[in-house]
N, C-alpha and C positions, 0 to 999 in steps of 0.2 A: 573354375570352382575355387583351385587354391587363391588366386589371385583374389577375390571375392573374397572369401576369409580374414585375408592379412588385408584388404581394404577395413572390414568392418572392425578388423582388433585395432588400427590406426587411429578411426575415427571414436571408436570408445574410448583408447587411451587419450586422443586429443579435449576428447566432450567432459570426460573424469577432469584431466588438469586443468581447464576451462571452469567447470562447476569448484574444483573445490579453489580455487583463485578468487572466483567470486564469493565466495565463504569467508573469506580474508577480509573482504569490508565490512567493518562494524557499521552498522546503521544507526548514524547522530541526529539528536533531535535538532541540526540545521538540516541535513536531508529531508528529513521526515517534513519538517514545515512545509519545504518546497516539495515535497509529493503533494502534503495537503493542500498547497493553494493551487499546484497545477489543476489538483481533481473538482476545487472551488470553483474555476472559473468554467466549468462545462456548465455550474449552472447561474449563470449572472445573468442570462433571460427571465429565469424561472424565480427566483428568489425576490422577496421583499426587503427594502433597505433595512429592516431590522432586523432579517433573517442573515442578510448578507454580515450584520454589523455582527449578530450571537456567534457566526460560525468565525468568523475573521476572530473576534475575542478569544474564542477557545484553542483556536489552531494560535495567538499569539501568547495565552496562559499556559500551553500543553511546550512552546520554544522554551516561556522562561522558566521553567519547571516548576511550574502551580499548578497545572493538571496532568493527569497522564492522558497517555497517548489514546486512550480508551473513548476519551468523552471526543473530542473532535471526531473519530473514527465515526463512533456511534450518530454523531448528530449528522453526517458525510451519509451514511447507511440509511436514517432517517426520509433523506432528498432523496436519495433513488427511488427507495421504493412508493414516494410519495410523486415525484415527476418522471418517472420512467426511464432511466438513460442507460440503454442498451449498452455502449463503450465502457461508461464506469462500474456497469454492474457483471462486466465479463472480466475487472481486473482483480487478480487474487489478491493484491494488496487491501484490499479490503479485509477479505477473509480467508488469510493465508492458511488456517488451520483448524481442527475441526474445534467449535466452541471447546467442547467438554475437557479440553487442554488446558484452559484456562491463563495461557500465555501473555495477554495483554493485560489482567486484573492487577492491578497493586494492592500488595498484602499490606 
């Protein structure tokens, strides 16, 4: 039992220093591109070349900072619920947090 205990206070202090390390990386919009083209290319069966060319625009407008990160999101949010894709609609980077936060909106 004790051994059990000071197993689970190790792996909490390990999971704590872990989480908050990861906290340490600021999230650039060179990252962010490359999430959004990863999540792009689930659907380059699905997509029309002009659908392919709007979303490529916006994720290359939202790098060089002429749009925010909102509008690619949204038009990414747009494909799923319009083509179904079970993987990219299970990932919270989508929608890491509840709207009414208003976190992504530029003032």
């Amino acid at each position: 039992m004790l051994a059990d205990i000071q197993d689970l206070e190790q792996t909490t202090q390990q999971y704590f220093e872990g989480f908050m390390t990861a906290l340490k990386i600021i999230a650039t919009r060179k990252n962010h591109t490359s999430t959004l083209q990863h999540i792009q290319g689930y659907f380059k069966k699905q997509l029309s070349a002009e659908q392919k060319e709007e979303l490529s625009e916006s994720i290359l407008k939202y790098r060089q900072g002429l749009l925010p990160l909102l509008v690619p999101i949204t038009l990414i949010n747009h494909y799923v619920r319009e083509f179904h894709t079970p993987y990219i609609e299970d990932q919270v980077y989508l929608n890491p947090h509840p709207e009414a936060l208003k976190l992504r909106y530029a003032y």
